[in-house]
N, C-alpha and C positions, 0 to 999 in steps of 0.2 A: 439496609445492609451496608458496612464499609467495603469501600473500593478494593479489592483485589486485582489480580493482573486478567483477562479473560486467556482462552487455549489459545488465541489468534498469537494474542501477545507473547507467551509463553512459549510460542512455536517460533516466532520473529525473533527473542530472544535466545533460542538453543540450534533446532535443526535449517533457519535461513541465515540465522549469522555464520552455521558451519557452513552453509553452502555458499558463502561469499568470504569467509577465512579460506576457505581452498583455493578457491580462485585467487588470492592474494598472495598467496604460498605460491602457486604454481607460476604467478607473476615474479616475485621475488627469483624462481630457480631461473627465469627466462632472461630478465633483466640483468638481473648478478650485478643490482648494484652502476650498473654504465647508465651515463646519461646522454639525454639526445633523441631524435625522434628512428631509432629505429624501428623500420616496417614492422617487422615483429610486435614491436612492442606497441606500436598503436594502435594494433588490428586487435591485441590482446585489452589496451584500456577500453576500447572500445565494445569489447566483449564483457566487461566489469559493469560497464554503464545499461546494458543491456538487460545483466541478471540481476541488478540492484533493481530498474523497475519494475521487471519477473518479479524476483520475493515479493516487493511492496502491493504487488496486484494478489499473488496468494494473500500477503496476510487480510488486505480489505475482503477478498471475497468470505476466508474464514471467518472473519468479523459480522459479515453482512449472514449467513450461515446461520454463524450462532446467534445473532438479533432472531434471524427466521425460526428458531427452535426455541427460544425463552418465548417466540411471542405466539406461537403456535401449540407450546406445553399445558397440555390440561383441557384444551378445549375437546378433545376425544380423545379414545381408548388408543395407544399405539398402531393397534388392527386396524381400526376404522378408516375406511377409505376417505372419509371428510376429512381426516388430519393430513393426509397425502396430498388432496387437494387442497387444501389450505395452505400447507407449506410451496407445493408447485406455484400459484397463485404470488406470492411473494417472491418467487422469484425467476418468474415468466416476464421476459423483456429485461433480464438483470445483464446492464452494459457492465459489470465487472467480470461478465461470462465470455464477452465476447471483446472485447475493447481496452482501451488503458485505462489505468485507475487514476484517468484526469478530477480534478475538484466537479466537473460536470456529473462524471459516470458517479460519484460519491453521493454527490447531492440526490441524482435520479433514482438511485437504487436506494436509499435511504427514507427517500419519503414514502415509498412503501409502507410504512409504517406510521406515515403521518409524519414525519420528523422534518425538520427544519435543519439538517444537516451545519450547513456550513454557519449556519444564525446559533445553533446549540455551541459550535466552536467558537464563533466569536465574543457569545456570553461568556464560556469561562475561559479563553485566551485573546480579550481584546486585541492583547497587544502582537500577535503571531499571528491569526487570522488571516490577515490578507499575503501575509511573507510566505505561507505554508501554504496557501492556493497557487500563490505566483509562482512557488519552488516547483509545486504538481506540473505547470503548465511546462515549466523549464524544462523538466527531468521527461517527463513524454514525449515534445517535441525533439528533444536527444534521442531520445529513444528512438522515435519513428524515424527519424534522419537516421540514424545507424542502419537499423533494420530493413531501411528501404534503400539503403545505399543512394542517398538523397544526397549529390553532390553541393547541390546550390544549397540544401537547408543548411548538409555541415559546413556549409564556408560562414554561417550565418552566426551558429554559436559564437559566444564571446568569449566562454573560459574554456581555459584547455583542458583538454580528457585526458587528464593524467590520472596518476595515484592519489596525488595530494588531493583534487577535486573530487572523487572519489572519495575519497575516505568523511571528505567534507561533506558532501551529502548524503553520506550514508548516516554520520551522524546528526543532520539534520531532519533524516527521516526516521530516527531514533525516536528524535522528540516528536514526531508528526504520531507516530504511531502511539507512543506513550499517550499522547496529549488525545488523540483520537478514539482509545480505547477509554479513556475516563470518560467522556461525552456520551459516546454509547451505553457504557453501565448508569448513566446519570439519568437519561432520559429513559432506559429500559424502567429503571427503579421508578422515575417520578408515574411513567405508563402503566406499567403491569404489577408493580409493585416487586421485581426480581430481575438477573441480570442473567449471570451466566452459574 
């Protein structure tokens, strides 16, 4: 079956891009355009940095979901309590339930399925592969410095948490996601024979 976009992606695409267009708006009305590190406005980029790795942990977990349901489809009746259990089963101990959506949690919840996660990425993006796990570790460790009000981690960052970096990794996890979602449909199809 050719590639299509899965709902993860489709949802990354419409209702998580709008929840991070808001935020950018509501950036814009606060900044008005001034430059410089107003308090305001740091506590606010830093608030962007936050939801950018929110989204990106929805859309893996919806990714990881929908693997659990192509690959769960058909083996019983809807009713049947064996498909409840089967589906549970994949994703008992799922670190994208509880934790950040590091290259680690990706890998761990992915082989679930027997998948070779980050080895399937590297096959069809040799060239991004290691940029897109280092970007994961980057973007987390931000994250958890924020959220934990980690004074020493954020003295640590090297780029600054502005808009401009922001918007830079948001496009960079554009393609993490794009690039992400083909591997998945790739290996569901070479596996079960179907994707989403």
């Amino acid at each position: 079956m050719p590639y299509s976009p899965s709902p993860a992606l489709q949802k990354w695409r419409t209702d998580r891009a709008a929840a991070l267009n808001s935020l950018i708006a509501v950036h814009g009305k606060v900044v008005d355009g001034r430059r410089g590190r107003q308090y305001a406005t740091e506590h606010l980029n830093q608030a962007l940095f936050i939801a950018l790795a929110s989204e990106f942990q929805g859309y893996c977990r919806d990714l990881h979901d929908i693997a659990v349901f192509a690959a769960t489809d058909g083996l019983a009746s809807s009713g049947d309590p064996r498909m409840v259990w089967a589906r549970a089963a994949l994703i008992r101990g799922r670190r994208l339930s509880t934790g950040n959506a590091s290259a680690g949690a990706l890998g761990n919840d992915f082989k679930f399925f027997g998948m070779d996660f980050w080895g399937s990425v590297k096959a069809m993006y040799p060239a991004k592969c290691s940029d897109w796990s280092k970007f994961l570790t980057t973007m987390n460790d931000t994250r958890n410095a924020i959220a934990h009000r980690d004074d020493t981690k954020l003295a640590t960052i090297t780029e600054p948490l502005t808009l401009r970096t922001f918007k830079r990794w948001r496009s960079t996890l554009n393609s993490v996601t794009s690039g992400t979602d083909k591997v998945v449909h790739a290996y569901l199809q070479d596996t079960i024979g179907k994707s989403w």
